[in-house]
N, C-alpha and C positions, 0 to 999 in steps of 0.2 A: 504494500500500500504506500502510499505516494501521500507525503505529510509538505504542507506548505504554511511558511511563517507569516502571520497575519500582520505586519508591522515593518518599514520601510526599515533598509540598513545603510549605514554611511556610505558612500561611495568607494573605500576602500575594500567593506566587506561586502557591498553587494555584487559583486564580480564573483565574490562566493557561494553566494547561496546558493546554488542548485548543491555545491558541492556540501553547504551545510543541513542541507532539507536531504538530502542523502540519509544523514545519518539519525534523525529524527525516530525517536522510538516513542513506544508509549510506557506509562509507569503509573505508578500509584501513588500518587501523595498522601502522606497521614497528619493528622491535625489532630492534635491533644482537647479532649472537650473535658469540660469544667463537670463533670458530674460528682453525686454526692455519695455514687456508692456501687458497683461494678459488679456484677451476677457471676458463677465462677467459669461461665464459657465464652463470656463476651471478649473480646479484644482490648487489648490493654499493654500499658507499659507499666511494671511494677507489679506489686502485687501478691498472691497466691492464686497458684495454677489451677487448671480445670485435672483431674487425675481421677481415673475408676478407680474406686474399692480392689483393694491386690496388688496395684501399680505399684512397682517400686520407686520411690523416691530414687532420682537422678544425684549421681555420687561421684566425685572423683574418683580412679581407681585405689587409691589412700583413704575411703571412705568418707572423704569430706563432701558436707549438703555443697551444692549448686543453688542458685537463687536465681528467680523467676527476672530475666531483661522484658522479654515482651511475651505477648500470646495474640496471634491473630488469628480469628474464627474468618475461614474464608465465604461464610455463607453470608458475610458483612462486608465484601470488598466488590467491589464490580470486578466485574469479567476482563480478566489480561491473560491472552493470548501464552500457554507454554505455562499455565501457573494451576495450581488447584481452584475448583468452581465451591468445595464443601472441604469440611473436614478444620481441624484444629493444628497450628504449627506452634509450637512452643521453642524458645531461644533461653537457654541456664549458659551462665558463667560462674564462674567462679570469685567470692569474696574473698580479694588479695589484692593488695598494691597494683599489680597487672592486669586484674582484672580475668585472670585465668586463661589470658595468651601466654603459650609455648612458644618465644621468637626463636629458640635453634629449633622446633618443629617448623616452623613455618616457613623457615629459607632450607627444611632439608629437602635435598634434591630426591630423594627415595617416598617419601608420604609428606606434604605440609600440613595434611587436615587430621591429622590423629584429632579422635572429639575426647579430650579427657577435664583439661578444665574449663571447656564448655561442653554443651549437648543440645542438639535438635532433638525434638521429640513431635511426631506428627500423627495423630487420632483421625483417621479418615470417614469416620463415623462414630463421631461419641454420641455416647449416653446422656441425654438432656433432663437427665432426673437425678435431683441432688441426691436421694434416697442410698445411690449406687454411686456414689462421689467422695472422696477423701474432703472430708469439713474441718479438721483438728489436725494442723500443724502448728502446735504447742513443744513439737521434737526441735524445731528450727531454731538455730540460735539467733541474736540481733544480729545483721551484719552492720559491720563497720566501716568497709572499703569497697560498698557497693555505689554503681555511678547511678543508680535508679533511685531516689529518696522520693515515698508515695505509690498511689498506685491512682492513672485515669483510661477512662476509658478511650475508643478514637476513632474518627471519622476520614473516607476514605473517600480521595475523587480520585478519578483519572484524567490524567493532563499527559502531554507530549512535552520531548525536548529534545535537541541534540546533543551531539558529546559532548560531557564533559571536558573542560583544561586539563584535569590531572589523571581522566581516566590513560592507560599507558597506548593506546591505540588514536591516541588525536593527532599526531602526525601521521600516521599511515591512511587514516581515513580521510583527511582535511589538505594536505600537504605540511611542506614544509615552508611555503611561501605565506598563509597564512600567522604559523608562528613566529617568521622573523615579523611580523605586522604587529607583532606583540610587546616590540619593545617603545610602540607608543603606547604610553597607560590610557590615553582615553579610549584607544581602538579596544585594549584587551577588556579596559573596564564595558566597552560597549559588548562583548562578544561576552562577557560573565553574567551581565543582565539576562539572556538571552535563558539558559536553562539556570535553575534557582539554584545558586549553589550553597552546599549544605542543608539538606534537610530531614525527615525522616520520611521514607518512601520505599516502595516493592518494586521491584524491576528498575528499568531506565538505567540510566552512566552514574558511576558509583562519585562522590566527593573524596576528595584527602586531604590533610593537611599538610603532610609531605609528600610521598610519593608510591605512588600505585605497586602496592606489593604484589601483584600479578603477575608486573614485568619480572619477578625475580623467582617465586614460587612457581612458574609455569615451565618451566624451563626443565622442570624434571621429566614434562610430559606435555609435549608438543600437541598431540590429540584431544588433553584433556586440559581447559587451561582456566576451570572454574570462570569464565565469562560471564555467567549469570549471574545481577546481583540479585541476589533472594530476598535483604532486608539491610536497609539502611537508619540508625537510627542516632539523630545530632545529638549535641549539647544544647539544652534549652531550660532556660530558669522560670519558674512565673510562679503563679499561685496557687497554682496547682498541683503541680510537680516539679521537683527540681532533678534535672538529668547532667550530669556532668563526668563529660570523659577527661580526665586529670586535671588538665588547665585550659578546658573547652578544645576537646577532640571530639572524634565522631568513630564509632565503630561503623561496618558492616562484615556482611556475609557474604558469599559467593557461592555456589555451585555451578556443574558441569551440565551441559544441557539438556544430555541422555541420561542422569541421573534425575535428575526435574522431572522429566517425562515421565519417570517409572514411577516419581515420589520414593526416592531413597534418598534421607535428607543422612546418610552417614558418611558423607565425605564432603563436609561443607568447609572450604576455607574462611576462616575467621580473623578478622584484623580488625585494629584502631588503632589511629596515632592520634599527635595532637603538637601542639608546636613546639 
């Protein structure tokens, strides 16, 4: 499908657009809403999880809890192309300093997504009766060096954008004559306006604050180069919830495309930086 920018571009980059409506994808925006109290399968950042009776609480392999980043119920997201239409995705990290990224997993050239101090957990059909629901986690310690403080729930549109600056594929997509156009800041600040950089969203071109750990985790496997972002979620403060990745970073996730398709979310690479 063939995406066009509804909005005039400088004359420096309008010589590009065909080449930037090229790369225009669609994605999910999410927006944190103000509510006063969250059902245990609805979508959300923060929190306690949606889990059947039996489930095992998600553990480091050291037995340590994992704590609830987000949960998106897809029967609450519009329809994007390559992603679940139902069912529940759940995202645990790890409470630590790090936030429970492995950086020698992550640049090892043999596995970057070992899931230990994090976990996807994906319910393709849960059970919408509390009855048959885990309600008492009183086991869970406070964490302390969790980036989620609250829990809301969240509302989900679909918008379009092109690539990302920092996704690692913007020169090969865009050229390289674009990015020397980047050393005027009002061209680049004009070409940032354009897709929303940093946000929380499903699909579309990932944000970073430094630099696209793809270009260096993929490399172990050319075929496989986790391209898909599955979940992006910023630094955002209000009065709602306070989300902060160390000194206002952004985490996301990735997966492989042919894994998406299947819904095997156990090879998702995981990353955040932050400045």
């Amino acid at each position: 499908m063939n995406y066009k920018l509804e909005f005039p571009l400088s004359p420096e980059l309008e010589k590009y657009r065909d080449r930037i409506e090229a790369t225009i994808k669609p994605y999910i925006e999410i927006q944190i809403q103000n509510n006063d109290s969250v059902n245990w399968w609805e979508s959300k950042f923060g929190g306690l999880p949606y889990l059947p009776k039996g489930f095992e609480y998600p553990k480091t392999s050291e037995g340590k809890y994992l704590f609830l980043l987000a949960q998106i119920n897809f029967s609450e997201v519009p329809p994007l192309d390559g992603f679940p239409d139902r069912g529940i995705l759940q995202f645990y990290i790890l409470d630590n300093d790090v936030y429970g990224l492995d950086f020698d997993n992550l640049v090892d050239v043999d596995n970057p997504t070992v899931e230990d101090g994090f976990k996807i957990i994906y319910f393709p059909q849960p059970e919408l009766n509390v009855e048959n629901m885990i309600t008492n986690y009183n086991f869970l310690p406070e964490p302390e060096n969790f980036p989620v403080r609250g829990c809301c729930s969240l509302q989900f549109t679909k918008k379009y954008a092109p690539i990302s600056t920092s996704d690692y594929r913007f020169t090969e997509f865009l050229g390289v004559e674009i990015k020397e156009l980047f050393v005027n800041y009002e061209i680049q600040d004009e070409y940032l306006e354009i897709p929303p950089f940093c946000c929380h969203k499903i699909g579309g071109y990932p944000d970073f604050i430094q630099n696209d750990i793809r270009e260096y985790s993929s490399q172990y496997d050319r075929e496989h180069k986790s391209d898909i972002l599955l979940f992006q979620i910023d630094t955002e403060q209000n009065d709602t919830i306070d989300i902060m990745w160390a000194d206002g970073g952004i985490g996301n996730f990735f997966i492989d495309e042919s894994a998406l398709r299947e819904l095997d979310f156990s090879k998702v690479l995981y990353n955040w930086d932050c400045a």
